[in-house]
N, C-alpha and C positions, 0 to 999 in steps of 0.2 A: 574551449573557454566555457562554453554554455555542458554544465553537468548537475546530476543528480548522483549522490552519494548516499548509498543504506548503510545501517549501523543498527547492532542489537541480537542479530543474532544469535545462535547457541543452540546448543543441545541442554533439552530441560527433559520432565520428566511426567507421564501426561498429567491430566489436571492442575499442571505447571502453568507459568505466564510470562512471557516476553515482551517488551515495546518495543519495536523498529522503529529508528527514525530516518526521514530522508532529507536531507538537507542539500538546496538548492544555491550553486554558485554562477556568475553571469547571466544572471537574469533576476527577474522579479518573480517570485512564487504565486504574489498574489494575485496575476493577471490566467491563474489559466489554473482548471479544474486537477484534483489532483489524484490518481489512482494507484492504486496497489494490487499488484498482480501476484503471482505463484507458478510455477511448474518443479513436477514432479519428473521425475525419471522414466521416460518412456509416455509420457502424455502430455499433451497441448497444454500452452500455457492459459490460466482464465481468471479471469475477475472476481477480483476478491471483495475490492471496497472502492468507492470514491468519494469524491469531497467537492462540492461547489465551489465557485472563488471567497464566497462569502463564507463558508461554513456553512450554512445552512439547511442543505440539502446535503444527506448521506444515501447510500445505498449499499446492499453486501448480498454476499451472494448467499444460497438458503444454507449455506450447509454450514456457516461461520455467524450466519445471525442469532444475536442474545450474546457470543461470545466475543469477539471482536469490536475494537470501536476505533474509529478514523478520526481524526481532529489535528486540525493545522494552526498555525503561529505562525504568523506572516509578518507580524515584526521579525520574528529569528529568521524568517525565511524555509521554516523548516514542516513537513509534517508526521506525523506517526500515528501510527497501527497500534494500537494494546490490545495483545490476544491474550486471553484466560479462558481457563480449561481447555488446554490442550489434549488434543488428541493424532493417533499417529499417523492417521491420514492428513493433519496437517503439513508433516515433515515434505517437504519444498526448498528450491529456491524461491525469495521475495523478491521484485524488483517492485518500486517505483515509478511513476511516470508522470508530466504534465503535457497537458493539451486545453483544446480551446473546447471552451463553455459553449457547443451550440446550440443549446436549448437554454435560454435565458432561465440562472435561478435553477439548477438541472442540471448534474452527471452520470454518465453514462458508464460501463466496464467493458466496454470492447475494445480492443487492443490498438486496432488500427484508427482511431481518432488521438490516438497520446505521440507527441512528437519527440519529446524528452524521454530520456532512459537511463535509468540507472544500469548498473552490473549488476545487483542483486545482493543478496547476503542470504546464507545458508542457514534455514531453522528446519533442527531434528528435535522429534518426538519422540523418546524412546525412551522404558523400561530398567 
């Protein structure tokens, strides 16, 4: 009942742009921090972005900063990613996740404080 659902995906072409959205069903969005994660074939999965309950607070990881932006809508229940200027080390699986805010005002991207999981959705970078 309680799921997280990514959408947006694609194969673009680099310097291309994507929005993933993740949209949350049995539950409420806005009680709980919201991240975006990645993995690649053959390496660990790791933090890409998050998002405070309020919005307020973002964080990203170095290698997607300036390029990426996190922003949720908690009326739709929903949040998303906008990548621009893609490049091919982007190309990943993305999942979604929420988890609780434990630093008041403050999100984190480590994996193991998000209790919600999306499946992911597939974004290629390619030529």
């Amino acid at each position: 009942q309680l799921q997280l659902v990514e959408s947006g995906g694609g194969l673009v072409q680099p310097g291309g742009s994507l929005r993933l959205s993740c949209a949350a069903s049995g539950f409420t969005l806005d009680y709980y921090n919201i991240g975006w994660f990645r993995q690649a074939p053959g390496k660990e999965r790791e933090g890409v972005s998050c998002i405070s309950r309020s919005g307020t607070n973002t964080n990203y990881a170095d290698s997607v900063k300036g390029r990426f932006t996190i922003s949720r809508d908690n009326a739709k229940n929903t949040v998303y990613l906008q990548m621009n200027d893609l490049k091919p080390e982007d190309t990943a699986v993305y999942y979604c996740a929420a988890g609780s805010e434990l630093l008041v005002g403050r999100c984190g991207r480590t994996p193991a404080i998000y209790v919600y999981w999306g499946q992911g959705t597939q974004v290629t970078v390619s030529s």
